[in-house]
Biotite code that builds the C-alpha atoms (Angstrom):
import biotite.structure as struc

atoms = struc.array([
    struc.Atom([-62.087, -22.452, -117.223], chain_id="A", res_id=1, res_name="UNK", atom_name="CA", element="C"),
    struc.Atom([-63.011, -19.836, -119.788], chain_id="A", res_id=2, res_name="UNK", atom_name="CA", element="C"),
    struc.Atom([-60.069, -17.648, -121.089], chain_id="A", res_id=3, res_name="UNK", atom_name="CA", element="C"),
    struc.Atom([-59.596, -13.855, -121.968], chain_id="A", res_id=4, res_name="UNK", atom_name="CA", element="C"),
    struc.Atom([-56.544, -13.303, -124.761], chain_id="A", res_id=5, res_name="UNK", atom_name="CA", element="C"),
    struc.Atom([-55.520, -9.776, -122.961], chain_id="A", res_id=6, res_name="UNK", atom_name="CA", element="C"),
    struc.Atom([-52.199, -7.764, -123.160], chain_id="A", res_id=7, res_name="UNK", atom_name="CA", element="C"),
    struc.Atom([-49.752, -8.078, -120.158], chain_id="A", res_id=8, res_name="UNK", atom_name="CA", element="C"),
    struc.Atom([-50.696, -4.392, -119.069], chain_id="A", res_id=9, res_name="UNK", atom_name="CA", element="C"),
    struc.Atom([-54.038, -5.418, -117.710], chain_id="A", res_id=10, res_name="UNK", atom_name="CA", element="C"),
    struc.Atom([-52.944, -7.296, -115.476], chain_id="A", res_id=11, res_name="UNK", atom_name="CA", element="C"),
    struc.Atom([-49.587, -5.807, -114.410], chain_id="A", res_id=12, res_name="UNK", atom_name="CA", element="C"),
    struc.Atom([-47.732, -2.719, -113.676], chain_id="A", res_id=13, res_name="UNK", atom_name="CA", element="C"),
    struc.Atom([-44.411, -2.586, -115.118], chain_id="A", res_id=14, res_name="UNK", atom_name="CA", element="C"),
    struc.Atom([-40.551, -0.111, -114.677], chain_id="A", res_id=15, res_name="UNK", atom_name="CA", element="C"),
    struc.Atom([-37.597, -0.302, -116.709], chain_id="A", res_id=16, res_name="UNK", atom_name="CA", element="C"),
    struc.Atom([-34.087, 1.068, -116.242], chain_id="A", res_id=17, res_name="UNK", atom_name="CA", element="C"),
    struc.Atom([-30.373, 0.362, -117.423], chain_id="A", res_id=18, res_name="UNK", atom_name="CA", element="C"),
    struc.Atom([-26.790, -0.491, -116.330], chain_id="A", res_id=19, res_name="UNK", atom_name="CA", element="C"),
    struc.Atom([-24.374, -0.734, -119.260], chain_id="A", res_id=20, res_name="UNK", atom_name="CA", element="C"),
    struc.Atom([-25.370, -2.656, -121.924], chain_id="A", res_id=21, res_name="UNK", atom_name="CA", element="C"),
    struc.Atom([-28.127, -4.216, -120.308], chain_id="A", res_id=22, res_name="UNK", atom_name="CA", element="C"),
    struc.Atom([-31.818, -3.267, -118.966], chain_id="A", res_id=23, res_name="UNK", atom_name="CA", element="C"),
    struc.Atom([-33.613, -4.706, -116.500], chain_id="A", res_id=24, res_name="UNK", atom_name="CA", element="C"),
    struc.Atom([-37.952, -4.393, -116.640], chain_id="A", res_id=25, res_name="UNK", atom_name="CA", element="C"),
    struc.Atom([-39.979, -5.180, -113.313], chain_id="A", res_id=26, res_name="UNK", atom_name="CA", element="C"),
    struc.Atom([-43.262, -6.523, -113.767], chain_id="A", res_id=27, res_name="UNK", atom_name="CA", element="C"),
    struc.Atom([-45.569, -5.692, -110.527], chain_id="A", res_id=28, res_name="UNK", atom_name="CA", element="C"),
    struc.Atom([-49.261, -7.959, -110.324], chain_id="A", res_id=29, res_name="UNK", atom_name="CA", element="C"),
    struc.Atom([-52.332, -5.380, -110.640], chain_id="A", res_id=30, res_name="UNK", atom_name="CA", element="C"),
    struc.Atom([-53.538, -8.037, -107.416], chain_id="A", res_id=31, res_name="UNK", atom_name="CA", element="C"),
    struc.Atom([-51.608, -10.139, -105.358], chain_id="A", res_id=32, res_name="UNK", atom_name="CA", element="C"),
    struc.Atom([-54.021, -13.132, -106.260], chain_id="A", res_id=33, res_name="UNK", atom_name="CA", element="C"),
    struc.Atom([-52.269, -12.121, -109.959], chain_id="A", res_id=34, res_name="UNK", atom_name="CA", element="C"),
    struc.Atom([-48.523, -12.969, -108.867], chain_id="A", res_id=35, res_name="UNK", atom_name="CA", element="C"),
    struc.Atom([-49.099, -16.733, -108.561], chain_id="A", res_id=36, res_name="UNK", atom_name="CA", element="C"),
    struc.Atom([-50.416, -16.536, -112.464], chain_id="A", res_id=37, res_name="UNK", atom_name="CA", element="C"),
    struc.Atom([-47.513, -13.908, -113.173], chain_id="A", res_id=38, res_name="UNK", atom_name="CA", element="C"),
    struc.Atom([-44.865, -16.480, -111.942], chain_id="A", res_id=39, res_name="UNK", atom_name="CA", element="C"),
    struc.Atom([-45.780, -19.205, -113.259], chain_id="A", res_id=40, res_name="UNK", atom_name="CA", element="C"),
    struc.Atom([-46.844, -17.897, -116.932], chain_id="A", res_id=41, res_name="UNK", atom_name="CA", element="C"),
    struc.Atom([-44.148, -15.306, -117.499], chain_id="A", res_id=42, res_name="UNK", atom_name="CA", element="C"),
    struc.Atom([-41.042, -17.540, -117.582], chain_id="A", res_id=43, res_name="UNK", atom_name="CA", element="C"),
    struc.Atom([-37.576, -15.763, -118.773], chain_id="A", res_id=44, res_name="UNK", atom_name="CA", element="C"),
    struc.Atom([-37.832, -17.757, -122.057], chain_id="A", res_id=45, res_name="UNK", atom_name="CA", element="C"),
    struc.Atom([-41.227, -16.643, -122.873], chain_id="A", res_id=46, res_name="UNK", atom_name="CA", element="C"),
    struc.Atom([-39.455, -12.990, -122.297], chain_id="A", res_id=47, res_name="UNK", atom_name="CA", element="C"),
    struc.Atom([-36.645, -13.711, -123.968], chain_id="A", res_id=48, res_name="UNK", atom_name="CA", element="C"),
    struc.Atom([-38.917, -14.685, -127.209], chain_id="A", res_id=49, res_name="UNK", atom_name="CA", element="C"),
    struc.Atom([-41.141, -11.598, -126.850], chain_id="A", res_id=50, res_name="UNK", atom_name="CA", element="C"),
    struc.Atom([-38.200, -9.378, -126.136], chain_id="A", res_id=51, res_name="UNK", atom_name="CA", element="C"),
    struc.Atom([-35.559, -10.986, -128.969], chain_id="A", res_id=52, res_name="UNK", atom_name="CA", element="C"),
    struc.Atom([-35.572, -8.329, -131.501], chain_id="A", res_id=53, res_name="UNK", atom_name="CA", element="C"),
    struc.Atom([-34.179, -6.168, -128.633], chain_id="A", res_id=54, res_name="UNK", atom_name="CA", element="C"),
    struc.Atom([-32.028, -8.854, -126.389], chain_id="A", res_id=55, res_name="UNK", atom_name="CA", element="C"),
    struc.Atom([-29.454, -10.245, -127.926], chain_id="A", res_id=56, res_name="UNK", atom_name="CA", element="C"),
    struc.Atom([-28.112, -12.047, -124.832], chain_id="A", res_id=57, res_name="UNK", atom_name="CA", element="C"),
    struc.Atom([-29.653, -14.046, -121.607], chain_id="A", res_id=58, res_name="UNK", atom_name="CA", element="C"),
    struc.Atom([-32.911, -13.288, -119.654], chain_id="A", res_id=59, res_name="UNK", atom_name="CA", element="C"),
    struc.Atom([-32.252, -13.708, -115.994], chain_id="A", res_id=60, res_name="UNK", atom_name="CA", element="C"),
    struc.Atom([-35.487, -13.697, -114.287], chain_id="A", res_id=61, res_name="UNK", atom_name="CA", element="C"),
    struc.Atom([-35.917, -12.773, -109.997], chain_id="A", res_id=62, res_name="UNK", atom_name="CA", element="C"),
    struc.Atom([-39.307, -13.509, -107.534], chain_id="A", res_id=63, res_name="UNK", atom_name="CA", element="C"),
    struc.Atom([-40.225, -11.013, -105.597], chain_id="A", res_id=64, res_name="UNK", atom_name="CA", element="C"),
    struc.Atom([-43.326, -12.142, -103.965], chain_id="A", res_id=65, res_name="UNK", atom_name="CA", element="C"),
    struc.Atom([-43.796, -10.166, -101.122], chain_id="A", res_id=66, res_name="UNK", atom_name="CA", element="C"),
    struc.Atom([-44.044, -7.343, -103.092], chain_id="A", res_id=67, res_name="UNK", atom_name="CA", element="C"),
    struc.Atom([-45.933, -9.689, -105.945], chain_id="A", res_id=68, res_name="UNK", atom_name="CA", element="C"),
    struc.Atom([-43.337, -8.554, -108.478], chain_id="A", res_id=69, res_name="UNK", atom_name="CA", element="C"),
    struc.Atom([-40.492, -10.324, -111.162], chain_id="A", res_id=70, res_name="UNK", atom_name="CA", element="C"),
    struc.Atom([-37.585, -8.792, -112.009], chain_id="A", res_id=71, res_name="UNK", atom_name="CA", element="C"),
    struc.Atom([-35.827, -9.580, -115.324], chain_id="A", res_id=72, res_name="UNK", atom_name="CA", element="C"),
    struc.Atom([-32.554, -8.575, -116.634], chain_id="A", res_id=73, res_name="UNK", atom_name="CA", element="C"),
    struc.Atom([-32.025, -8.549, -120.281], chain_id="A", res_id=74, res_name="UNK", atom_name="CA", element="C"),
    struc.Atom([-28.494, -8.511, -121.276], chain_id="A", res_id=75, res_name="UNK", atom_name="CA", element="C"),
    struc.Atom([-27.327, -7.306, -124.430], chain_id="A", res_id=76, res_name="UNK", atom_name="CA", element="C"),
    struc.Atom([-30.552, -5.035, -124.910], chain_id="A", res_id=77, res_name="UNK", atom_name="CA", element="C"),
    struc.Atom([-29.173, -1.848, -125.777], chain_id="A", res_id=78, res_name="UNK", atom_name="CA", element="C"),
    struc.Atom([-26.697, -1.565, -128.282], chain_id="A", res_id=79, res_name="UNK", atom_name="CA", element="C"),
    struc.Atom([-23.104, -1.519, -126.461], chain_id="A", res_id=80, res_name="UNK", atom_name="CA", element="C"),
    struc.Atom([-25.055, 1.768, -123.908], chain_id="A", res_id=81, res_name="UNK", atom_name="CA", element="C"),
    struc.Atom([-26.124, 5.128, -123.869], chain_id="A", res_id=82, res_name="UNK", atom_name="CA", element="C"),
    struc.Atom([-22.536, 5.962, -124.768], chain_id="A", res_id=83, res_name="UNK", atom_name="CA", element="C"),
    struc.Atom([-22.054, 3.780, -127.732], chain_id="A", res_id=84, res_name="UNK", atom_name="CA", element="C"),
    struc.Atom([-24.899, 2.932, -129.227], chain_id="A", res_id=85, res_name="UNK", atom_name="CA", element="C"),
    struc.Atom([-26.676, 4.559, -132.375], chain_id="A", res_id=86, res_name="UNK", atom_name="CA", element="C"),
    struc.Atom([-29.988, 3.371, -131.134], chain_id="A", res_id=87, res_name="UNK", atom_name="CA", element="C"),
    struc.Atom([-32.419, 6.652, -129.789], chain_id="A", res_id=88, res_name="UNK", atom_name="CA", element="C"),
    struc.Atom([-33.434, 4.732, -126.860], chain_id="A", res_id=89, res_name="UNK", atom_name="CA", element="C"),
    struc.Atom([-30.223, 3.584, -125.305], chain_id="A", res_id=90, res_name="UNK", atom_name="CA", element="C"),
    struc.Atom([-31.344, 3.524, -121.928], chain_id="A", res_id=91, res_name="UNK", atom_name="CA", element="C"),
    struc.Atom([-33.907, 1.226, -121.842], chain_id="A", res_id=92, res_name="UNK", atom_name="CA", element="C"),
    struc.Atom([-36.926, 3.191, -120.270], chain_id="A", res_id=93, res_name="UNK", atom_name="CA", element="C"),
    struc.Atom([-39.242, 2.004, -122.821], chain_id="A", res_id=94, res_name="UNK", atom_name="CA", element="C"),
    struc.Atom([-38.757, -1.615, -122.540], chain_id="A", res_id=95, res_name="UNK", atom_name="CA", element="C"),
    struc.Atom([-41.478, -1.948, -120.093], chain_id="A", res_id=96, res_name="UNK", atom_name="CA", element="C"),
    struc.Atom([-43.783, -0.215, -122.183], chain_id="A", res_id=97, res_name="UNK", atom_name="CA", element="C"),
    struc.Atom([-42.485, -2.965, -124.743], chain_id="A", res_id=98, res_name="UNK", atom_name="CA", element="C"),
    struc.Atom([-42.942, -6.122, -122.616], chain_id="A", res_id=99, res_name="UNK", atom_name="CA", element="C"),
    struc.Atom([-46.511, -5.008, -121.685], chain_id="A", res_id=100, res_name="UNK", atom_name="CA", element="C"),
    struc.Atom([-47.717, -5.729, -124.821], chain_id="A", res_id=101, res_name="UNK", atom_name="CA", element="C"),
    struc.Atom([-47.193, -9.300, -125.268], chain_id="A", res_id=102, res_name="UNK", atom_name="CA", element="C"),
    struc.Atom([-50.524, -10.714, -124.943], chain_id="A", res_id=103, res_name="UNK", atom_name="CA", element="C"),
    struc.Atom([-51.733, -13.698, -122.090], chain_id="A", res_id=104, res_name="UNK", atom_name="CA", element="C"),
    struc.Atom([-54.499, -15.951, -122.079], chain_id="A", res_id=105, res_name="UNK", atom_name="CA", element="C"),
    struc.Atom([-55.597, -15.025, -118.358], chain_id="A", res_id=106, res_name="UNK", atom_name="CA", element="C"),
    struc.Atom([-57.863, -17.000, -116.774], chain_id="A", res_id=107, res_name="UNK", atom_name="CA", element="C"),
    struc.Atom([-61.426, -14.763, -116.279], chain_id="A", res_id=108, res_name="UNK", atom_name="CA", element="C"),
    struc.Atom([-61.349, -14.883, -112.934], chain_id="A", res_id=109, res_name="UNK", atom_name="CA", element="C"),
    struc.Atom([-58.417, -12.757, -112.849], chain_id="A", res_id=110, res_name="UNK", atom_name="CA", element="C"),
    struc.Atom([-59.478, -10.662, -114.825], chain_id="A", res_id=111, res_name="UNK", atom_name="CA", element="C"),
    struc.Atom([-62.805, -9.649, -112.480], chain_id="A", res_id=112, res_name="UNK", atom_name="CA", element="C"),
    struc.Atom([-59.666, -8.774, -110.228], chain_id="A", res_id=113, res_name="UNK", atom_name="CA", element="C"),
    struc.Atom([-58.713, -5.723, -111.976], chain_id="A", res_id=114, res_name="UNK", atom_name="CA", element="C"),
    struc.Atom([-62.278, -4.405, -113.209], chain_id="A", res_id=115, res_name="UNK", atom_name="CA", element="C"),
])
């Protein structure tokens, strides 16, 4: 099975938000032949390690599959809140836009999917 190295956003849509100190990004397949790939690939670990400069607490991961989506909750992601924290981005809108950057070996013919 040949192999394309490809960044999450090809394959997937993605929206972030926030409630207190935590954030929580949804990752929506580009295909719904994509989802079965999606759930078993992007594991809360593998999020947790992409995400860890960020998340300083657990990774809670939720299937969505009739809407071919995962929902993950990163706890500890933003600094105490928008009222406490010094970061500029304590809301967590932008860590969807972070996630979709960590790269995937996707299988090619998943990739003619969203050509």
């Amino acid at each position: 099975m040949s192999m394309n190295k490809v960044k999450l956003i090809e394959i997937a849509h993605a929206r972030s938000g926030d409630k207190g100190n935590g954030s929580n990004v949804g990752i929506i397949a580009r295909h719904p032949k994509i989802y079965p790939f999606l759930k078993e690939t992007l594991t809360k670990e593998r999020v947790k390690e992409h995400m860890k400069n960020i998340c300083k607490g657990d990774v809670e991961r939720y299937e969505m599959p009739n809407i071919g989506a995962l929902n993950f909750i990163l706890y500890e992601s933003l600094g105490g809140g928008g009222t406490v924290s010094l970061k500029l981005d304590a809301q967590g809108k932008t860590h969807a836009s972070m996630l979709l950057r960590m790269e995937l070996d996707v299988p090619e013919e998943l990739m003619k999917l969203v050509k």
